[in-house]
C-alpha positions as semicolon CSV with decimal commas, in nm:
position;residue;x (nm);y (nm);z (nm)
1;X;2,248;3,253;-1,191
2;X;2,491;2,946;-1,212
3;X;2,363;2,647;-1,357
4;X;2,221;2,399;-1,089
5;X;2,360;2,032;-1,118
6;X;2,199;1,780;-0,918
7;X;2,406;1,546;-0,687
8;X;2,357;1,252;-0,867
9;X;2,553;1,408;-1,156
10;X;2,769;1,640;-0,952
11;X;2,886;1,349;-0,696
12;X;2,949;1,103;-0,993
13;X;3,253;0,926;-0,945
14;X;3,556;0,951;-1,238
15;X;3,770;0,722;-1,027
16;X;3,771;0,360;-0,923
17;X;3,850;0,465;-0,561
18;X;3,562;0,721;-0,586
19;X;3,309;0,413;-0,661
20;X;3,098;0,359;-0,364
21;X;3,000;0,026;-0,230
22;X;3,121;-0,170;-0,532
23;X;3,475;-0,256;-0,404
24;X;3,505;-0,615;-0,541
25;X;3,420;-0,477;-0,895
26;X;3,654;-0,189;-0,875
27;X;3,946;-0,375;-0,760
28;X;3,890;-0,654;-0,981
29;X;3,897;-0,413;-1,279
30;X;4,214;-0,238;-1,162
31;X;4,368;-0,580;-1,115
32;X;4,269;-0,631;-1,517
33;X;4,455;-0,314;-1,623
34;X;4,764;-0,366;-1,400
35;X;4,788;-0,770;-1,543
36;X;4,687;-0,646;-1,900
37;X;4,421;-0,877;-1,882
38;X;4,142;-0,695;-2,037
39;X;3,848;-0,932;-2,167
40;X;3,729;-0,790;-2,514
41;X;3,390;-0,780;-2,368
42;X;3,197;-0,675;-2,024
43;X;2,846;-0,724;-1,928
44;X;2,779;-0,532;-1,554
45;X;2,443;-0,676;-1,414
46;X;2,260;-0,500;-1,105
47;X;1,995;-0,282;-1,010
48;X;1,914;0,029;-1,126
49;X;2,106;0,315;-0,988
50;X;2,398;0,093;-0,830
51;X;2,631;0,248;-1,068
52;X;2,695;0,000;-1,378
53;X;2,697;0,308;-1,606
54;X;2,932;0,511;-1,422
55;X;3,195;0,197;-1,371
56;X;3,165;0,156;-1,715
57;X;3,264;0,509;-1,815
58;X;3,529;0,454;-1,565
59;X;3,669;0,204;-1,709
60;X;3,641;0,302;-2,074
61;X;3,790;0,649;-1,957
62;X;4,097;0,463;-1,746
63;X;4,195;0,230;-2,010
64;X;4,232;0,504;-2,306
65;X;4,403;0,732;-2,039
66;X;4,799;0,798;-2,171
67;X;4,926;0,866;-1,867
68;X;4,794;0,636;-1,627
69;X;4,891;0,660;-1,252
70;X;5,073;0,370;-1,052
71;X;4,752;0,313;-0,873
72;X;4,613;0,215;-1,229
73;X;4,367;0,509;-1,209
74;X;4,309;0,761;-1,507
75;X;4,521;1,069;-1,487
76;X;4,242;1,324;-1,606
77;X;4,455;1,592;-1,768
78;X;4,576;1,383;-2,077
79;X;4,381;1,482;-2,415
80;X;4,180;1,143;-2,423
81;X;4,075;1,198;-2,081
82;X;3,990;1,572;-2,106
83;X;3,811;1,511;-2,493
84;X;3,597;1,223;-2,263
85;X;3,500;1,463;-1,987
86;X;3,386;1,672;-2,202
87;X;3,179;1,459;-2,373
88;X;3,390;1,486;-2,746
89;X;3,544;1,163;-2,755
90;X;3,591;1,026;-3,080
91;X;3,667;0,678;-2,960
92;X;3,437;0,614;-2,705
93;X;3,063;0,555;-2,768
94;X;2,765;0,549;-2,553
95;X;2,477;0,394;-2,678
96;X;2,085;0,363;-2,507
97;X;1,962;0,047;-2,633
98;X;1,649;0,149;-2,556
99;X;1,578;0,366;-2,814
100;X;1,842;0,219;-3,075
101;X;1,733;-0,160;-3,039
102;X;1,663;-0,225;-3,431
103;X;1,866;-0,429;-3,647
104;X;1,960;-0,193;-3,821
105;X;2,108;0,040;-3,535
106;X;2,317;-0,275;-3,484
107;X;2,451;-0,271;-3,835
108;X;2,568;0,065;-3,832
109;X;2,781;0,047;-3,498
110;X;2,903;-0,301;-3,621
111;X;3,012;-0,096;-3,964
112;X;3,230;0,186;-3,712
113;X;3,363;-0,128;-3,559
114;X;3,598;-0,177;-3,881
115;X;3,768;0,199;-3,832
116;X;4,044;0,191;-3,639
117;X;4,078;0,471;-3,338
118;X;4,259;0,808;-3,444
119;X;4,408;0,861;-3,135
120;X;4,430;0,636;-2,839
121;X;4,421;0,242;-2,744
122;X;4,105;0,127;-2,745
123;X;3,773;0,240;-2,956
124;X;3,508;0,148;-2,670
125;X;3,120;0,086;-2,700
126;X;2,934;0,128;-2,399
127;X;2,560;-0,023;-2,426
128;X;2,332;0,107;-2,196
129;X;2,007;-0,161;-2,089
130;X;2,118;-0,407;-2,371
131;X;1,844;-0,606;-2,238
132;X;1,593;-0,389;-2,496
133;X;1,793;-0,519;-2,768
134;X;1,558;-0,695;-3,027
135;X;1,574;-1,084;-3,086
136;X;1,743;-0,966;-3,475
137;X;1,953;-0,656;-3,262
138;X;2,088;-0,992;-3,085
139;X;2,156;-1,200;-3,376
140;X;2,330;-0,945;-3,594
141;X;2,604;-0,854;-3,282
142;X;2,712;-1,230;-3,171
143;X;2,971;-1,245;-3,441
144;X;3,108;-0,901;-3,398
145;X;3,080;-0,939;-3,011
146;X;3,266;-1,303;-3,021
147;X;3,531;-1,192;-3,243
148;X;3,578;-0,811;-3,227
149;X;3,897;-0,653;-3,373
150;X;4,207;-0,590;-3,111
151;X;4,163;-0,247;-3,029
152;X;3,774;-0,257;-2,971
153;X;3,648;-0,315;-2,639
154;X;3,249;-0,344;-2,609
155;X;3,127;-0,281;-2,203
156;X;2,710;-0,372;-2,157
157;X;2,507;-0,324;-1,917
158;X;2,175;-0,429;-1,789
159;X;1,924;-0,480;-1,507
160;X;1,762;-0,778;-1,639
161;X;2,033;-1,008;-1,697
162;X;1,734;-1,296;-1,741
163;X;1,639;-1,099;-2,071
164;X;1,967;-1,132;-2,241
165;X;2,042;-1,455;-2,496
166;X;2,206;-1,704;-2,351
167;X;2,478;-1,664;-2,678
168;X;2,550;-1,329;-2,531
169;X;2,603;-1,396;-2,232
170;X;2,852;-1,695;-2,284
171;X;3,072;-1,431;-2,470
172;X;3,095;-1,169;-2,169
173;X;3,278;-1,096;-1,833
174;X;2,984;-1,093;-1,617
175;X;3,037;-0,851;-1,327
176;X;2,730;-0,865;-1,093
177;X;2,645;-0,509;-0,867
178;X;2,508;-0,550;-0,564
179;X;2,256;-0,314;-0,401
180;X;2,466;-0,030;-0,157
181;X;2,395;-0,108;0,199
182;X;2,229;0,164;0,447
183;X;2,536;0,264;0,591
184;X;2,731;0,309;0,294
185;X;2,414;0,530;0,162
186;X;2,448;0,703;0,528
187;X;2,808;0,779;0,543
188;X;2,826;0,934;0,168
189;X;2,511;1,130;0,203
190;X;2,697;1,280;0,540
191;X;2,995;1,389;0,329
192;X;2,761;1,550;0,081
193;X;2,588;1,712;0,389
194;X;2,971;1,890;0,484
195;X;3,047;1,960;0,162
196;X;2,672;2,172;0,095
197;X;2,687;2,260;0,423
198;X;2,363;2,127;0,476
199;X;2,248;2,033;0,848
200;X;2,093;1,691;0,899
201;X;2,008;1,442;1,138
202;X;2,092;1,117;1,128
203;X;1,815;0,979;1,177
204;X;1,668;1,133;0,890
205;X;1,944;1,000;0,615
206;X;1,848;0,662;0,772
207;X;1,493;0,747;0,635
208;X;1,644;0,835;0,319
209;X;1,880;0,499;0,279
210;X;1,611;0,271;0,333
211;X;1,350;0,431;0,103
212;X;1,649;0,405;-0,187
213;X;1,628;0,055;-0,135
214;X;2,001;0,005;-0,243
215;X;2,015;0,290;-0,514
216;X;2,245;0,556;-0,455
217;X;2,085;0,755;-0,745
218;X;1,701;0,734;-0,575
219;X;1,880;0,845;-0,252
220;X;2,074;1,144;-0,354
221;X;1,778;1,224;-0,592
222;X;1,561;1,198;-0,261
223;X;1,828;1,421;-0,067
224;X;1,806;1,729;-0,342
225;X;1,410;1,729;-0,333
226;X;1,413;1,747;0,057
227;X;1,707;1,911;0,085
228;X;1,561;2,200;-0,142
229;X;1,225;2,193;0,073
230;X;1,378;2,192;0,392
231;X;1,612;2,488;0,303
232;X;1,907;2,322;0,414
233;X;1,829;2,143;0,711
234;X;1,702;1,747;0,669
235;X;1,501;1,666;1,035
236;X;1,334;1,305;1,070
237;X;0,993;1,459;1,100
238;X;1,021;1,651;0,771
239;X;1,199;1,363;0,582
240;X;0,890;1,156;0,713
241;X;0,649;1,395;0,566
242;X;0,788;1,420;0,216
243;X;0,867;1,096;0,175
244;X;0,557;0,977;0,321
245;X;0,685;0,708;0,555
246;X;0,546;0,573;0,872
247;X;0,712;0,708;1,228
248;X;0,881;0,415;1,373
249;X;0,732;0,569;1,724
250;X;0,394;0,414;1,562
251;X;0,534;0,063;1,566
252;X;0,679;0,119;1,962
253;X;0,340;0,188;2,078
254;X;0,175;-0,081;1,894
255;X;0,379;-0,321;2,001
256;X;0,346;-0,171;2,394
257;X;-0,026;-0,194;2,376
258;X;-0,013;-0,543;2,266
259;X;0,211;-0,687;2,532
260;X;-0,041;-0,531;2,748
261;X;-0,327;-0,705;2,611
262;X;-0,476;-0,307;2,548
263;X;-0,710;-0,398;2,211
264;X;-0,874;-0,096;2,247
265;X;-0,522;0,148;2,245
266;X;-0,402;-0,083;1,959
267;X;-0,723;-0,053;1,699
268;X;-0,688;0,285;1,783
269;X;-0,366;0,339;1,663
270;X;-0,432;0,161;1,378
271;X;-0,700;0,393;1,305
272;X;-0,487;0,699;1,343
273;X;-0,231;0,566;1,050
274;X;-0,545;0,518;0,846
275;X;-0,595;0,858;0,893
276;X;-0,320;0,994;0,789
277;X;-0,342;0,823;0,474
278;X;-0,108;0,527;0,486
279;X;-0,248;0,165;0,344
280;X;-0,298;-0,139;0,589
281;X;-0,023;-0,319;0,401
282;X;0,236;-0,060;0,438
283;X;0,153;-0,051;0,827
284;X;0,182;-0,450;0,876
285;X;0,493;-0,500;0,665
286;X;0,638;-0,218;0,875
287;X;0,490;-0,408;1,184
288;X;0,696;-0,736;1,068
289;X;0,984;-0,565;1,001
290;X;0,943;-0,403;1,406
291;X;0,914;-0,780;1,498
292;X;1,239;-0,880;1,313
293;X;1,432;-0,589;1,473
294;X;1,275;-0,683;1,812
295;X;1,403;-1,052;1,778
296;X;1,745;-0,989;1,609
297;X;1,808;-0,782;1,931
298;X;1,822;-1,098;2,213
299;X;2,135;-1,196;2,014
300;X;2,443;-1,005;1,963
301;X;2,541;-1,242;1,654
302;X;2,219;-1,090;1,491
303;X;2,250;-0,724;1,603
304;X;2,453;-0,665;1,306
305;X;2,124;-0,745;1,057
306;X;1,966;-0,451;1,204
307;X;1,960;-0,149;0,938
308;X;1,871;0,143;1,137
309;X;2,041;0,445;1,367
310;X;2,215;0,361;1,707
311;X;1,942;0,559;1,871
312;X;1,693;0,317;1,747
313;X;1,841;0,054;1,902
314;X;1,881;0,148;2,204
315;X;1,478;0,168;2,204
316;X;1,487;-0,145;2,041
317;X;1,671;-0,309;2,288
318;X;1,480;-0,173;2,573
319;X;1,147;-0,326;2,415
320;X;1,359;-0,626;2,323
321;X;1,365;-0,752;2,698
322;X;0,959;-0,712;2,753
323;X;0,861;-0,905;2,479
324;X;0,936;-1,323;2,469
325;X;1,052;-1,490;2,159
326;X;0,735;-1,707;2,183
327;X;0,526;-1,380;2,130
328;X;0,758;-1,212;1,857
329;X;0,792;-1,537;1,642
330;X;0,385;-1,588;1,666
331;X;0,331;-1,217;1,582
332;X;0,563;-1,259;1,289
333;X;0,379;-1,557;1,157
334;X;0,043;-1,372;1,232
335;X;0,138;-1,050;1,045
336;X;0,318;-1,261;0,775
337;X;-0,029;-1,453;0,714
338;X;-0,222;-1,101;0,726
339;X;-0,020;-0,969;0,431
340;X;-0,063;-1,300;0,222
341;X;-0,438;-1,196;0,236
342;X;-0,447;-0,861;0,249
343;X;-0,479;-0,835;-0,159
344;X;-0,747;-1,080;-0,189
345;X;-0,977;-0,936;0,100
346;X;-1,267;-0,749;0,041
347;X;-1,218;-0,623;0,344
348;X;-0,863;-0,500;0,424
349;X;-0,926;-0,276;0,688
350;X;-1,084;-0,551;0,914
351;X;-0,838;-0,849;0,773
352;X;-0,551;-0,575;0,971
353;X;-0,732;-0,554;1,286
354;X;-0,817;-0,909;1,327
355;X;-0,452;-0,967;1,263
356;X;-0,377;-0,724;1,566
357;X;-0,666;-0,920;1,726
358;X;-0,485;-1,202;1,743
359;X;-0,166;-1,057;1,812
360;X;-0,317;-0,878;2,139
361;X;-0,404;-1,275;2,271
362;X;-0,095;-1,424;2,193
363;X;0,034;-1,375;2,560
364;X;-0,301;-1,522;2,668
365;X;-0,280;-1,797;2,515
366;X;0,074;-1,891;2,523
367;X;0,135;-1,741;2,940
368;X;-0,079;-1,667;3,261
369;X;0,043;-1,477;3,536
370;X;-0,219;-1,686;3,727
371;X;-0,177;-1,965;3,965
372;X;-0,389;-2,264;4,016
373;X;-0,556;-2,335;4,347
374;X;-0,472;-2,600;4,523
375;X;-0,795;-2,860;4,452
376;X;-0,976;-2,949;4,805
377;X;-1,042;-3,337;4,848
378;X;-1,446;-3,445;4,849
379;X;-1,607;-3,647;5,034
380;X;-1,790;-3,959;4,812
381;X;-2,093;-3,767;4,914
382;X;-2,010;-3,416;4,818
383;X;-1,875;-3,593;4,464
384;X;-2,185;-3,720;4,395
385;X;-2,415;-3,398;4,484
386;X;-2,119;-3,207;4,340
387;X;-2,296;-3,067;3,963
388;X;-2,123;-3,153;3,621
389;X;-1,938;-2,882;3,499
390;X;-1,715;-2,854;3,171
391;X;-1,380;-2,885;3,186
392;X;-1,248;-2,564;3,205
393;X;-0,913;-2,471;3,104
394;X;-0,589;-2,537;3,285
395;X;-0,420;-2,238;3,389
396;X;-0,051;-2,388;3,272
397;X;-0,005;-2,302;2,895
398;X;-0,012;-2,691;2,754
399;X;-0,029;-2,793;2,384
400;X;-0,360;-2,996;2,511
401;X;-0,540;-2,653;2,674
402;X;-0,575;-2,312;2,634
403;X;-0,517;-2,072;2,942
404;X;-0,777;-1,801;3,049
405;X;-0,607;-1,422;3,035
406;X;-0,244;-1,326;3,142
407;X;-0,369;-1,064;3,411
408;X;-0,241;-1,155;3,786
409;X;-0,471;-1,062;4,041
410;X;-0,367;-0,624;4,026
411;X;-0,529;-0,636;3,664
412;X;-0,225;-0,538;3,494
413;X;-0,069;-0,777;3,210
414;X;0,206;-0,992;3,351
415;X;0,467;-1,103;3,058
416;X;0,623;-1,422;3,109
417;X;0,848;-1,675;2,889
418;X;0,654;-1,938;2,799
419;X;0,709;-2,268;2,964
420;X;0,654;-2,467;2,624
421;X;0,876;-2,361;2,413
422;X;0,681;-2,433;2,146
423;X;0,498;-2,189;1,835
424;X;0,134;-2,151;1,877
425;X;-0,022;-2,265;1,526
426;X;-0,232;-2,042;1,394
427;X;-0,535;-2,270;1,402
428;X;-0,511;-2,282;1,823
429;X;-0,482;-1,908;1,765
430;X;-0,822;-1,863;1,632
431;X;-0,970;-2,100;1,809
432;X;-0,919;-1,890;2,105
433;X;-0,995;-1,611;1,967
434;X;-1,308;-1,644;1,831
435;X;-1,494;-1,886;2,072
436;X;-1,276;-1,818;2,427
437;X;-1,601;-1,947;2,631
438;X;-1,645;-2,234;2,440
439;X;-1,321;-2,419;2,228
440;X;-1,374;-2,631;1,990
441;X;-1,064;-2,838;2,110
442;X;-1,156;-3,106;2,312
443;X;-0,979;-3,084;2,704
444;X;-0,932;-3,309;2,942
445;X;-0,827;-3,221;3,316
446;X;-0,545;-3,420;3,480
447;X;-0,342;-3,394;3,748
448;X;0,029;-3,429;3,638
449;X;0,154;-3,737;3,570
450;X;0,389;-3,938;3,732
451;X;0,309;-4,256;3,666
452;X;0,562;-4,490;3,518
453;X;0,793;-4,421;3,201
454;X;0,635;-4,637;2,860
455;X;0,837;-4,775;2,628
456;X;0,654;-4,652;2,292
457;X;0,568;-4,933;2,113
458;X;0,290;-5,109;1,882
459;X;0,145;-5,239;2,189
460;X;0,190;-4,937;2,461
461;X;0,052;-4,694;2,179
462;X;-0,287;-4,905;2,176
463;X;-0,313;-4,920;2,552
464;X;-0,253;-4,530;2,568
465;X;-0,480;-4,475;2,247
466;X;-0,780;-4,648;2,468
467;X;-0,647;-4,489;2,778
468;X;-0,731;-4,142;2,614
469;X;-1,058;-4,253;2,472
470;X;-1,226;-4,299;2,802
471;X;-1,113;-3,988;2,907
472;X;-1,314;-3,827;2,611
473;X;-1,611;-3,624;2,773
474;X;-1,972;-3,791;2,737
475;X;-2,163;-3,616;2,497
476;X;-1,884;-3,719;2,266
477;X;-1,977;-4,039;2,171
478;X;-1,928;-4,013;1,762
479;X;-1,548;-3,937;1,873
480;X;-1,506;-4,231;2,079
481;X;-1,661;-4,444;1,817
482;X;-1,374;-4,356;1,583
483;X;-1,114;-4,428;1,874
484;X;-1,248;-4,787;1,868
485;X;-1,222;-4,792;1,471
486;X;-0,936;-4,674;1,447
487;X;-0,548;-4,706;1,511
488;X;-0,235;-4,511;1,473
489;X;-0,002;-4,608;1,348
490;X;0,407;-4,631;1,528
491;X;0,574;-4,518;1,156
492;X;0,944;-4,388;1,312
493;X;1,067;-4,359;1,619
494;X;0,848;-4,086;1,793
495;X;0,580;-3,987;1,533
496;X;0,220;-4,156;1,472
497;X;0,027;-4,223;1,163
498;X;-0,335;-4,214;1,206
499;X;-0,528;-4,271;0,847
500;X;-0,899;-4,181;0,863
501;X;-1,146;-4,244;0,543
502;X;-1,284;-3,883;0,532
503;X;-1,170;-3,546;0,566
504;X;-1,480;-3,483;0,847
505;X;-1,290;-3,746;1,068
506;X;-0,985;-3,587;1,022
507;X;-1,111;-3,279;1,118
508;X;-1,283;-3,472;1,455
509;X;-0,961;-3,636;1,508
510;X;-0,826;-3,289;1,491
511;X;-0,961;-3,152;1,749
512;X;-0,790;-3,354;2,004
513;X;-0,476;-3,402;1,839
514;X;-0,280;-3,171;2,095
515;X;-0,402;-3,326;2,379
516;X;-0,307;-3,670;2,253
517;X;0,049;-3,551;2,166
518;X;0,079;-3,411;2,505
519;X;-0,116;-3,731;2,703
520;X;0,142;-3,975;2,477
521;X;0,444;-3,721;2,563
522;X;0,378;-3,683;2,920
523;X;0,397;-4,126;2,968
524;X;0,669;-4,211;2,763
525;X;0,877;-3,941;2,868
526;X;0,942;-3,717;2,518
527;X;0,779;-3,521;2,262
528;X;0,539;-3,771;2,081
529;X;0,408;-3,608;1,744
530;X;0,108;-3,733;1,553
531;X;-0,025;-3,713;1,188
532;X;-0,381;-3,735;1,100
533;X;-0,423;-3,858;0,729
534;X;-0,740;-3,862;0,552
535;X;-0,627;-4,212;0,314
536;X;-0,767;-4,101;-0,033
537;X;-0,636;-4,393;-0,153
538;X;-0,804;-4,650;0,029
539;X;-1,123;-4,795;-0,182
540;X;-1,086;-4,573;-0,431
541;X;-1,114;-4,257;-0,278
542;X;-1,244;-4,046;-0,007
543;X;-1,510;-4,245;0,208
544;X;-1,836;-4,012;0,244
545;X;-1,986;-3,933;0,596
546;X;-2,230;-4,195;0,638
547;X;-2,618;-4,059;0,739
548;X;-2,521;-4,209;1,097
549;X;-2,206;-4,062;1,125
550;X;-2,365;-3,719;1,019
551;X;-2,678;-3,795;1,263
552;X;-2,374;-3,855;1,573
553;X;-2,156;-3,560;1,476
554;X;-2,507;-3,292;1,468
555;X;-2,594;-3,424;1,838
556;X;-2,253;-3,377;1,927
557;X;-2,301;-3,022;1,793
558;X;-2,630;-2,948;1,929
559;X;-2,779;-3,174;2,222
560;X;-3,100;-3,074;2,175
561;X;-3,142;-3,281;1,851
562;X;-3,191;-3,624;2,044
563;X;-3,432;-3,450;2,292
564;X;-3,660;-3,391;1,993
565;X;-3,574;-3,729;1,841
566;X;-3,717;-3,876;2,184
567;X;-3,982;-3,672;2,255
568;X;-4,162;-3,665;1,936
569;X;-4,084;-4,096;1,934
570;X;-3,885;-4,092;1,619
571;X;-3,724;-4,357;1,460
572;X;-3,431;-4,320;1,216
573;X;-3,382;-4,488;0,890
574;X;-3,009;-4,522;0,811
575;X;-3,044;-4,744;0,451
């Protein structure tokens, strides 16, 4: 039985041209042996399994070669190059730093440093994960590494540049590795596949690529374990399997039941991953990544940032055109704040599905499919017996309102653009979400305005700031109190400074800031932005709630509280 040799050791390159997707370091190095240019001292920098060792055996191998080619490659039949490839050099050195980081390891190579080579150029020293070097290792190789003899080259490398002394470094040619890219991963794993005669499907060295994350040596380690279990044929279902990675089907249907508005299909899809024994984490960062793809594909310029198969985006592009940029980019910043808090939750199954939660009313509340009835004049008498309602909810999707459900009148979603062209914030988002019947943002119902154009100055922003204020519904009578107190400010050319003496006031003020940038916006004819400062500096600090302000803002909350006040004859003390 022949001795097996895995790819990562059979495939290794021996030739700069061989060296796959680290072009720029390859050709710079040739360029050095062709000018005679050779720096006494290399330090290649990357991630692990990018190839720094292998360039650096390349390199030690090319420039001790006797008969080098006219492409400035090494020849591999002279002695020094056969004695290296069979691992009996006598001039060239490997050495793990790992396990020889002591001072004393260091004194002993520095001693070989004084003996000439036998035979050959150059007596080379390659250093494997320097890094582990100890602070004395260090110390007792900067002379010897600044001022090495002429034929003594020393190549290092590392994958924690950071660790490494700032002395060392100043006395190296830094060469920085880059992780491989998909493709390239892709395209040599396919001429592995003709050379083994192994079967597989493109989609499935995708799979393989992206797990690597960059590191040719994870991926063709990943392609001999599947390869081996597969018995010569790699399918995507199998590759998923082993390498226990979610279908990207998933992450389609997901995203199909949520531009429906289908909660129920969605949790349960969620709940089928679970199953299957993949963490919430893994499932939303997958989910963002979906999102990403989704949105790169409306532009062709970003098309090229997309790392997976052409058959996936051809899918991608199909769900591309029923999903709006408006949903994608708040889905993103949902999912995004989801896996900020997935470690800290207690609860990270249900921190998941309220994420999808909100994700599933994101068309809601940024589009409706519905159209608003055309309002029927009253009579003065039918306006008086008419009852007071709430305001309800316009139907358009303003910053000042939040629209009921995007179903038209079939019951099936209807996905729109949205008018606004704005990101909902999170905050309107839950708002929504939690308490649809009854917002916490205060409304007010207009007809459109076309009144005339305002110039927006000091004194047009205190006319509209009391024009709003009477506009404020009854029962809120703490708010309008603060409207008389106080005044924004105009600090720039379309933004407002309101400073308030407590952070419950900014929180009141809060609640109607979107339909004050929209009421401003609408009259003087662009987007009008306000800021809501609680002044911590003023009088030394935060102002407390005073017992009357409390009193005002519990009414607000709950009516019922001055019914009892006035039926039991109460009187309140304020001192």
């Amino acid at each position: 039985m022949a001795e097996y040799i895995v790819s990562a050791r059979k495939y290794r390159p021996v030739r700069f041209s061989e060296m796959v997707g680290q072009e720029q370091v390859a050709t710079t190095l040739k360029n050095a042996i062709r000018t005679g240019h050779l720096a006494h001292s290399f330090l290649f920098c990357g991630p692990r399994g990018v190839g720094k060792t292998t360039a650096a055996r390349i390199l030690a191998k090319t420039i001790n070669c006797e008969n080098i080619t006219d492409d400035f490659e090494a020849c591999g039949k002279c002695e020094s190059c056969v004695s290296f490839q069979k691992n009996a050099s006598f001039n060239i050195h490997e050495l793990d730093a790992a396990s020889n980081n002591s001072v004393d390891d260091i004194r002993a190579l520095v001693d070989q440093v004084r003996f000439p080579p036998q035979t050959g150029k150059y007596k080379i020293y390659i250093i494997d994960e320097v890094h582990m070097l100890s602070q004395g290792a260090f110390n007792a190789f900067l002379k010897t590494l600044e001022e090495p003899p002429a034929y003594c080259k020393f190549i290092l490398a590392t994958t924690e540049k950071q660790k490494i002394l700032p002395t060392i470094l100043s006395r190296c040619q830094i060469f920085d590795f880059r992780r491989i890219g998909i493709e390239t991963i892709v395209k040599h794993l396919k001429h592995i596949c003709e050379i083994e005669k192994i079967e597989a499907e493109e989609d499935a060295l995708h799979i393989i690529a992206q797990k690597a994350d960059g590191g040719m040596r994870d991926a063709l380690s990943m392609f001999d374990r599947l390869s081996s279990f597969s018995e010569g044929k790699l399918t995507y279902n199998s590759v998923l399997e082993n390498l226990n990675v979610l279908d990207y089907d998933y992450f389609f249907k997901v995203t199909d039941a949520l531009l429906a508005e289908n909660l129920t299909h969605t949790i349960q899809l969620f709940d089928e991953i679970l199953r299957k024994g993949f963490e919430g984490d893994d499932f939303i960062l997958g989910l963002s990544e979906h999102f990403r793809n989704l949105l790169f594909c409306k532009d062709a310029q970003t098309l090229s940032l997309m790392e997976v198969s052409d058959n996936l985006k051809v899918r991608y592009r199909e769900q591309s055109q029923l999903a709006s940029p408006d949903f994608l980019v708040n889905c993103l910043s949902i999912a995004n704040q989801c896996d900020i808090s997935y470690k800290a939750s207690k609860n990270k199954r249900l921190t998941v599905e309220l994420a999808l939660i909100k994700m599933c009313y994101v068309n809601a509340v940024l589009t409706t499919g519905l159209t608003v009835p055309e309002k029927k004049k009253l009579t003065p008498e039918q306006e008086k017996a008419k009852p007071v309602e709430k305001a309800a909810p316009k139907a358009d999707a303003t910053p000042e309102s939040v629209p009921q459900s995007n179903t038209a009148a079939t019951g099936k979603p209807v996905i729109t653009a949205s008018k606004s062209k704005k990101v909902l914030t999170l905050d309107v988002l839950n708002v929504a979400i939690e308490n649809p019947s009854e917002s916490n943002i205060i409304t007010t119902t207009e007809e459109k305005y076309e009144g005339e154009i305002l110039l927006l100055n000091e004194e047009n922003v205190l006319k509209l700031w009391n024009d709003y204020a009477v506009k404020l519904p009854a029962e809120k009578k703490g708010l309008k109190a603060h409207f008389a107190t106080f005044t924004p400010l105009l600090n720039s050319e379309m933004k407002l400074e309101l400073k308030v003496q407590s952070d419950i006031q900014k929180t009141q003020f809060e609640e109607v800031r979107l339909g004050l940038q929209h009421f401003f916006s609408e009259r003087v004819g662009a987007t009008v932005e306000l800021l809501i400062i609680a002044d911590k500096e003023e009088k030394g600090g935060i102002k407390p709630y005073t017992p009357k302000e409390k009193l005002e803002r519990l009414i607000e909350k709950n009516p019922a509280i001055r019914k009892l006040q006035e039926k039991l004859g109460l009187e309140l003390d304020y001192d």
